[in-house]
C-alpha positions as CSV (number, residue, x, y, z in Angstrom):
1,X,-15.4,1.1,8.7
2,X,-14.6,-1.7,11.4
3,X,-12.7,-4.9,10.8
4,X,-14.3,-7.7,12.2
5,X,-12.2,-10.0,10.5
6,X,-8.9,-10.4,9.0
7,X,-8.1,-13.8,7.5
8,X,-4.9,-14.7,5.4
9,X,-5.4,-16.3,2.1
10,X,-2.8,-16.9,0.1
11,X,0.8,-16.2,-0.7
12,X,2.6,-16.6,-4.1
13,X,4.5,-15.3,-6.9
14,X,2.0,-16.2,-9.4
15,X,-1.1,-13.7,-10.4
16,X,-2.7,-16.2,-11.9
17,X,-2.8,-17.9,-8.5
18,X,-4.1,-15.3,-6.8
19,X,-7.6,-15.6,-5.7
20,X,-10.9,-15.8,-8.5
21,X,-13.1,-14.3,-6.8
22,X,-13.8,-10.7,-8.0
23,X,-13.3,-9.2,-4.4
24,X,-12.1,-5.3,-4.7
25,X,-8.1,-5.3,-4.4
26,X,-6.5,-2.7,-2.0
27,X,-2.6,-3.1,-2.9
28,X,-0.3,-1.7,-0.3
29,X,3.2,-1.2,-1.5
30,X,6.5,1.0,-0.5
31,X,10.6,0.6,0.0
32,X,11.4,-1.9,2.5
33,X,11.4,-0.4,6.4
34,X,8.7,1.8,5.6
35,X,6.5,0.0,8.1
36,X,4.1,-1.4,6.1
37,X,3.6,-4.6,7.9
38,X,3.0,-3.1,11.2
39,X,0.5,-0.5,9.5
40,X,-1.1,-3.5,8.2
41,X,-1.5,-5.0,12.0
42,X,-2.5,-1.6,12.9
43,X,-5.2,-1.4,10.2
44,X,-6.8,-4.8,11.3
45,X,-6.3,-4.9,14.8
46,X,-4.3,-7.7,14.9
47,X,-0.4,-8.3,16.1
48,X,1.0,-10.5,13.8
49,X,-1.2,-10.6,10.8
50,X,1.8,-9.4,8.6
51,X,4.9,-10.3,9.4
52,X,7.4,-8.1,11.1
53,X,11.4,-8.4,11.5
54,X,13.9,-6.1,12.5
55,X,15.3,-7.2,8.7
56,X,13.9,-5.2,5.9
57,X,12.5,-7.3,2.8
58,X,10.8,-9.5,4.7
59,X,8.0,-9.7,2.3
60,X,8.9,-11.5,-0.7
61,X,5.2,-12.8,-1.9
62,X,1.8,-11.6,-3.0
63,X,0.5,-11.6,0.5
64,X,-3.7,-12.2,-0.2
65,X,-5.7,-10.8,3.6
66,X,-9.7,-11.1,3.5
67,X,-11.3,-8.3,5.2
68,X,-14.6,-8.7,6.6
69,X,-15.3,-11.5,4.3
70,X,-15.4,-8.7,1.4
71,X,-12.3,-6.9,0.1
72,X,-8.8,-8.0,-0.1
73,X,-5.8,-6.0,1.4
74,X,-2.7,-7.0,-0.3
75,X,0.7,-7.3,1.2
76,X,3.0,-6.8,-1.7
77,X,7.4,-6.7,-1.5
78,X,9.4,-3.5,-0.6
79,X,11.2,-2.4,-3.1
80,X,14.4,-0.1,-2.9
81,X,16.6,-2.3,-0.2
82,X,20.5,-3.0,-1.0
83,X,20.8,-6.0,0.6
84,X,18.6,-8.3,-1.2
85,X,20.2,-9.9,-4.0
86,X,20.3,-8.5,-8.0
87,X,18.0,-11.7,-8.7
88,X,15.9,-11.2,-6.0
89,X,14.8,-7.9,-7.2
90,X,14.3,-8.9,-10.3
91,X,11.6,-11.9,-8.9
92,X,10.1,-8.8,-7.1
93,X,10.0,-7.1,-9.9
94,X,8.6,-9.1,-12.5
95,X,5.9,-10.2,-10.1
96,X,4.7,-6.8,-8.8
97,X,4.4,-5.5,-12.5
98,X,2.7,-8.5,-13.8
99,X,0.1,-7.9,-10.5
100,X,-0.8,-4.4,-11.5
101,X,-1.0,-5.1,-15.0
102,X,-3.0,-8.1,-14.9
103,X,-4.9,-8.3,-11.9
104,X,-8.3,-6.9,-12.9
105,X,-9.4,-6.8,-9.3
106,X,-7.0,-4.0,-8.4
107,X,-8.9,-0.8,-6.9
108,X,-6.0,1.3,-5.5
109,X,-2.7,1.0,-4.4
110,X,-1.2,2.7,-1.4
111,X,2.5,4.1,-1.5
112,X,3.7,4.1,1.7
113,X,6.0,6.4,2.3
114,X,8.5,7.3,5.3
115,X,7.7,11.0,6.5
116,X,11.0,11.8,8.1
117,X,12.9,11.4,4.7
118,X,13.1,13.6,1.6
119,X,11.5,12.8,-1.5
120,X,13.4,9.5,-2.8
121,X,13.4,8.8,-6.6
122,X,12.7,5.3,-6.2
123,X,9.3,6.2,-5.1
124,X,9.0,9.2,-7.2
125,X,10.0,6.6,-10.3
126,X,7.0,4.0,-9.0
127,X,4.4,6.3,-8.6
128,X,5.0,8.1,-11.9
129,X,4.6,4.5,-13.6
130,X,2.0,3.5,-11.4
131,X,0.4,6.7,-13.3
132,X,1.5,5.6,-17.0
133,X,-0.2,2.5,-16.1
134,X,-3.5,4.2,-15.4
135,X,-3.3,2.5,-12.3
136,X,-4.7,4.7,-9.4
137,X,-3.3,5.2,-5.5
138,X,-2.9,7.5,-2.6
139,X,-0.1,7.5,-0.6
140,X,0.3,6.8,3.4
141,X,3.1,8.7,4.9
142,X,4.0,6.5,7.7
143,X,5.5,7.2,11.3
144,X,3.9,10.6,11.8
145,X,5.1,9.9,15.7
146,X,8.4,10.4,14.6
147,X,8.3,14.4,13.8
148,X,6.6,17.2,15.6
149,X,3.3,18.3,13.9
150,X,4.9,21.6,12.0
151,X,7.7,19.0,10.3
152,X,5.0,17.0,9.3
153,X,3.2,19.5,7.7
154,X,6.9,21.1,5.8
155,X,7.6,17.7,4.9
156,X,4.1,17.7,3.6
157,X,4.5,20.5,1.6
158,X,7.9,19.8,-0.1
159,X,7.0,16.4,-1.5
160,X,3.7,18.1,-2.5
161,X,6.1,20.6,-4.2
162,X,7.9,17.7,-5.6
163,X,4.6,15.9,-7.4
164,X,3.8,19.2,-9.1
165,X,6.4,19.1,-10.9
166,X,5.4,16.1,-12.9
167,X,1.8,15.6,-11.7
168,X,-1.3,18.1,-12.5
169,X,-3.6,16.5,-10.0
170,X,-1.6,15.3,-6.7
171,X,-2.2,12.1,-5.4
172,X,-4.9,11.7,-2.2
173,X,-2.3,11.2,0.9
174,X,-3.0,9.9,4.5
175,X,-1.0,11.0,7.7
176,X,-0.4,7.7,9.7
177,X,1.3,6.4,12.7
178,X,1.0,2.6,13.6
179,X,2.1,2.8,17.3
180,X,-0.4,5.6,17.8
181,X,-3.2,5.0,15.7
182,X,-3.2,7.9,13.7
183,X,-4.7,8.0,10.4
184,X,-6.7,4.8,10.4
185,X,-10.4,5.8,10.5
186,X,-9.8,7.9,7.8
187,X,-7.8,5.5,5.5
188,X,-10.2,2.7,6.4
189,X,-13.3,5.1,5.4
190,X,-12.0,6.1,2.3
191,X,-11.6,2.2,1.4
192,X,-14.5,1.9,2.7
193,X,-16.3,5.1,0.6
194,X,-14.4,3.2,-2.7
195,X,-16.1,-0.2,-1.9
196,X,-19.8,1.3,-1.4
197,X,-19.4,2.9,-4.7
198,X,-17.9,0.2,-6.7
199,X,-21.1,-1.7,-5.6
200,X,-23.5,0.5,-6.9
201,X,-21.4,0.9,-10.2
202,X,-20.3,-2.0,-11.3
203,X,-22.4,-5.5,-9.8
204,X,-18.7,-7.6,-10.2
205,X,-17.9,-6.2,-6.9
206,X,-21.3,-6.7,-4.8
């Protein structure tokens, strides 16, 4: 797939403000400094579609993109970071759960994930929910620049490890790195492979 366009929409705290159209939802979701905003720029070839800072948590809204006038990447709040207030996460909270419980448009989420770090609860606690809630997603393990190609693939393995645990079918996962481009094609082809399918299955989407 190629992104001709990428157009923001709409941000808010408020599902039932989201957009009505029945566009197919792509979530994307991780702790804060995970580098979801620049994978987001990366994605659709664009510098400051998503907002960046050197301050983690700079997301606080449902953040509504338009991609090629058909589908709908959606910027959602890091979760996991100290320094934003008790309340805050609570907002957060109460408005990410109500999104993936209520928002009917939802195809996938994407967990992004760090690559360099171990396995960290927080995420391991979201994704198992994200699971109780029928709700289904891949993960994106970001900043592949970072490690050498063998760490990569030991990291790879140990969270794989991890998911077994409590998982008997592991998630799909993408390798990514935004400041070298890695993993896009794929990531935007399997959105891409979802969307061609949901049009042949179920007209809402077409």
């Amino acid at each position: 797939m190629h992104i001709k366009t990428a157009t923001f929409v709409v941000s808010n705290q408020d599902v039932s403000k989201c957009p009505e159209n029945n566009f197919p939802e792509y979530a994307f979701i991780g702790r804060s400094n995970v580098g979801k905003s620049s994978l987001i720029n990366m994605l659709t070839n664009q510098k400051k579609l998503a907002k960046t800072s050197g301050r983690p948590g700079k997301t606080q809204l449902i953040n509504h993109f338009l991609i090629n006038e058909q589908w709908y990447l959606v910027d959602l709040p890091g979760y996991g970071y100290a320094r934003v207030s008790k309340s805050s996460k609570k907002t957060f909270q109460k408005f990410i759960t109500s999104y993936f419980r209520q928002r009917k448009q939802l195809v996938s989420a994407f967990v992004l994930i760090d690559i360099r770090h171990e396995p960290q609860q927080i995420d391991l606690n979201f994704m198992q929910w994200l699971g109780e809630q029928q709700i289904p997603f891949s993960i994106i393990f970001t900043k592949s620049d970072k490690l050498k190609p063998k760490a990569i693939e030991r990291n790879i393995v140990h969270y794989q490890s991890i998911l077994k645990k409590n998982w008997e079918e592991l998630p799909h996962y993408f390798i990514t790195s935004s400041t070298k481009f890695e993993g896009k094609e794929e990531l935007l082809n399997y959105i891409d492979s979802i969307n061609s399918s949901l049009k042949n299955v179920n007209p809402q989407f077409d």
